[in-house]
C-alpha positions as CSV (number, residue, x, y, z in Angstrom):
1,X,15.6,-29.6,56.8
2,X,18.3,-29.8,54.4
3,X,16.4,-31.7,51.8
4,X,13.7,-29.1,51.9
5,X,16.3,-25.9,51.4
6,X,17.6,-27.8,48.9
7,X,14.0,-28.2,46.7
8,X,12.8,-25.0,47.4
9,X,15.9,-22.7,47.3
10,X,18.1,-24.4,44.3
11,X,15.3,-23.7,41.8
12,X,14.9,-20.3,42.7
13,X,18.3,-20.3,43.3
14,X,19.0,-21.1,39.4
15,X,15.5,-19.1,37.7
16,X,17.4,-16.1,39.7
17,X,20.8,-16.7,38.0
18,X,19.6,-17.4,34.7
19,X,17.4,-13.8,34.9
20,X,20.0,-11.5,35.9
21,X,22.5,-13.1,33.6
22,X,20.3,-12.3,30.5
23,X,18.6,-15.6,29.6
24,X,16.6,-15.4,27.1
25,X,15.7,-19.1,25.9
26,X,13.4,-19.6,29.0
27,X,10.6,-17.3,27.7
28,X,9.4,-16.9,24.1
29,X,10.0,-13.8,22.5
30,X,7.3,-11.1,21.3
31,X,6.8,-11.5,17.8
32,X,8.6,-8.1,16.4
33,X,6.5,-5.6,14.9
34,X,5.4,-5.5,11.1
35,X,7.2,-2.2,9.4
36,X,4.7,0.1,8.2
37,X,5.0,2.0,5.1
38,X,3.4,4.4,3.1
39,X,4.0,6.0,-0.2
40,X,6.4,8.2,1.3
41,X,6.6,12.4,1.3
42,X,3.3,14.4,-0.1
43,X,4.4,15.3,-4.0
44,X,3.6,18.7,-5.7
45,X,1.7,18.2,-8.0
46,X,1.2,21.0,-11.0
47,X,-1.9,23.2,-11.3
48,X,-2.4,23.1,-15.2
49,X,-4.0,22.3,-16.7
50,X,-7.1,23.1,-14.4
51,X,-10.2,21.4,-14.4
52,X,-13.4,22.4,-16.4
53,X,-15.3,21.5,-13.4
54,X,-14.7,20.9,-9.7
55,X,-14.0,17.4,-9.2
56,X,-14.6,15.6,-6.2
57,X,-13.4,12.1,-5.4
58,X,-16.5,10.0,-4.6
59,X,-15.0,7.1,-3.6
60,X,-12.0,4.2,-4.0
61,X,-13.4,1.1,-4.1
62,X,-11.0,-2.2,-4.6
63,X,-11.6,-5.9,-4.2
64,X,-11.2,-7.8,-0.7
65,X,-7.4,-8.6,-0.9
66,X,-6.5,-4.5,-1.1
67,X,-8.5,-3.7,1.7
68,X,-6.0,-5.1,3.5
69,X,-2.7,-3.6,4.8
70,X,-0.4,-6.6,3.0
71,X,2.1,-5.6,0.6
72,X,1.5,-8.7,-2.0
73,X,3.9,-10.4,-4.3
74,X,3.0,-13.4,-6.9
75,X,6.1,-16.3,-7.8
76,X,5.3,-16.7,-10.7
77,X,7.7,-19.8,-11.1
78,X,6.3,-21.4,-8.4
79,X,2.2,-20.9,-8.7
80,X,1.3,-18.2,-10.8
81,X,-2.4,-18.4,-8.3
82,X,-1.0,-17.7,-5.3
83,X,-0.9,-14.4,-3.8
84,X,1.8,-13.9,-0.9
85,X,2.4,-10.8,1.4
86,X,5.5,-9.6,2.7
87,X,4.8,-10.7,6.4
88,X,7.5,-8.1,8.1
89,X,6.6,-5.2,6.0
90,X,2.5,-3.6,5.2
91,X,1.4,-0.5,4.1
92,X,0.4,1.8,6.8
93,X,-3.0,1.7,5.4
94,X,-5.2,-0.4,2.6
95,X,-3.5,0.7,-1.4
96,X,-6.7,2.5,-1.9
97,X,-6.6,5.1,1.0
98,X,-3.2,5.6,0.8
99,X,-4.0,6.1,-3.2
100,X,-7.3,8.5,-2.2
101,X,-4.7,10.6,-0.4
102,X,-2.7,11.3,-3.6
103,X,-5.8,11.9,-6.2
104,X,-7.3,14.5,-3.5
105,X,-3.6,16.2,-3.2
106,X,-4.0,16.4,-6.9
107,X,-7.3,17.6,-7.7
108,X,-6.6,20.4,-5.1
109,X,-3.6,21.5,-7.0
110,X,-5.8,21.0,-10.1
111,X,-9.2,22.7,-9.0
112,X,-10.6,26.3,-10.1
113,X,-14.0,27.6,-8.3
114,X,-16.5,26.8,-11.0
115,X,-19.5,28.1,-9.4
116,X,-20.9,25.1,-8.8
117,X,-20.1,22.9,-11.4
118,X,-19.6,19.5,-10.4
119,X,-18.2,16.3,-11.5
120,X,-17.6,13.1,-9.5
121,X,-15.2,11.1,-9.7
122,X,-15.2,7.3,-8.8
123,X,-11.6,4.7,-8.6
124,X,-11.4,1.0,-8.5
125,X,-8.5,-0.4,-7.5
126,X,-7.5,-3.7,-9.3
127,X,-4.3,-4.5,-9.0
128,X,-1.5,-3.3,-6.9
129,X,1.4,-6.2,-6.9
130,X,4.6,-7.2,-7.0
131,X,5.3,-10.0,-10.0
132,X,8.3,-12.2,-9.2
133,X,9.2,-14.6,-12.6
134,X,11.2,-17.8,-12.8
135,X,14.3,-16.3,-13.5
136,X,13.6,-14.0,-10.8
137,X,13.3,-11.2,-12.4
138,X,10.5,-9.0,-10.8
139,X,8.4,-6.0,-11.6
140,X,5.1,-4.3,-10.0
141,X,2.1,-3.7,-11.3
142,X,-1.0,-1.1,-10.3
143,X,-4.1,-0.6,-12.0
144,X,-7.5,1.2,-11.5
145,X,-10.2,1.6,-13.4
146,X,-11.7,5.7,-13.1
147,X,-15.8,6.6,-13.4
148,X,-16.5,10.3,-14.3
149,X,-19.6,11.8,-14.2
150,X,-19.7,15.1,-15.7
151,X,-22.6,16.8,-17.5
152,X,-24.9,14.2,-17.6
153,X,-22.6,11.8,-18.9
154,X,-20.2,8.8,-17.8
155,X,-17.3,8.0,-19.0
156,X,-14.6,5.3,-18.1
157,X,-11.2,4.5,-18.7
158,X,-8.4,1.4,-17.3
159,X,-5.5,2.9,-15.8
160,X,-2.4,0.6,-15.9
161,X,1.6,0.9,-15.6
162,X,4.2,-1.7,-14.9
163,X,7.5,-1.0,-13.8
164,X,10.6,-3.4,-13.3
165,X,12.2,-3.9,-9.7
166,X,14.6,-6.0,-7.5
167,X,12.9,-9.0,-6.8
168,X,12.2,-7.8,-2.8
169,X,10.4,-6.1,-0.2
170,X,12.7,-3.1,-1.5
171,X,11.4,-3.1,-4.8
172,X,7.8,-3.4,-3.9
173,X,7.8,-0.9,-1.1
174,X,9.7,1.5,-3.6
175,X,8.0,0.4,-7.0
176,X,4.5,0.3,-6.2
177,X,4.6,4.2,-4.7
178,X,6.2,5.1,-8.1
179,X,3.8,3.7,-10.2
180,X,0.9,4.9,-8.0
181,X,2.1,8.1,-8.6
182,X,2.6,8.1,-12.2
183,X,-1.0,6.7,-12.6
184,X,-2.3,9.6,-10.1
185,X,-0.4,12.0,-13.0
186,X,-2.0,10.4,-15.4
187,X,-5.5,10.4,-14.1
188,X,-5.2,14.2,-13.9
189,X,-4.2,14.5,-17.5
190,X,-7.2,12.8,-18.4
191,X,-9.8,14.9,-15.6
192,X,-8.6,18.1,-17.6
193,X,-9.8,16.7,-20.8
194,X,-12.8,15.5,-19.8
195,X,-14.3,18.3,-17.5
């Protein structure tokens, strides 16, 4: 009778004491949480000058790799080919929604009833990265390429900017926003000349 208190009650006797005495190391922990981020507060964006048509954003297309929520980085020191993410940190949605969200805020500070008058407006996203050098010395870069149909015609233009950051999450959570924003500014610009 004693042996069989002693098998059955000492192990319960010691998985009790080691759970109300905060013991961790018996179970695994639950992974933590990736941070989500986004490209922070709506901006204000100015009103003129106004479209010559009533642009509407037909879509934001982008390659496999940004459809993805990963906030990527590139070493390269270590192999210029190789794309990495920020495991603990992603965008709260894929660059190119979270960039949609910006071009519509602007063409809806930008847009005057036309009566009709059209254009569409297509983005492809091609690069939205954080580039990390041997020296380690980093900077991000975004670019997209626009379509506008307007009056029975296309046209086309690259939009790229680079900008120079801390060689971290910080700088490519903070960099990349900036740049998208810029490029967004830019974009407009060009819409008001071309409609």
């Amino acid at each position: 009778m004693k042996r069989l208190l002693s098998r059955t009650l000492l192990p319960a006797l010691v998985l009790g004491l080691a759970m109300t005495t905060g013991c961790t190391g018996l179970w695994p922990e639950a992974p933590e949480s990736p941070r989500k981020i986004d490209f922070g507060p709506a901006k204000d964006y100015p009103s003129e000058p106004a479209f010559g048509a009533q642009v509407r954003l037909a879509r934001v297309g982008a390659p496999s790799w940004l459809q993805e929520e990963e906030i990527h980085y590139r070493r390269m020191g270590n192999d210029p080919h190789l794309l990495e993410s920020y495991g603990r940190h992603v965008w709260l949605a894929p660059p190119g929604e979270l960039l949609a969200e910006r071009v519509d805020d602007m063409i809806d500070a930008r847009s005057v009833d036309h009566g009709g008058e059209t254009a569409r407006l297509e983005l492809r996203l091609r690069r939205f990265e954080q580039v990390i050098d041997e020296d380690e010395d980093a900077y991000v870069i975004a670019s997209f390429k626009a379509v506008l149909e307007h009056g029975g015609e296309r046209r086309s233009r690259v939009f790229s900017e680079r900008l120079e950051t801390s060689a971290d999450i910080r700088g490519a959570r903070t960099g990349l926003p900036e740049l998208a924003e810029e490029l967004v500014r830019e974009l407009g610009d060009w819409l008001a000349e071309e409609t």
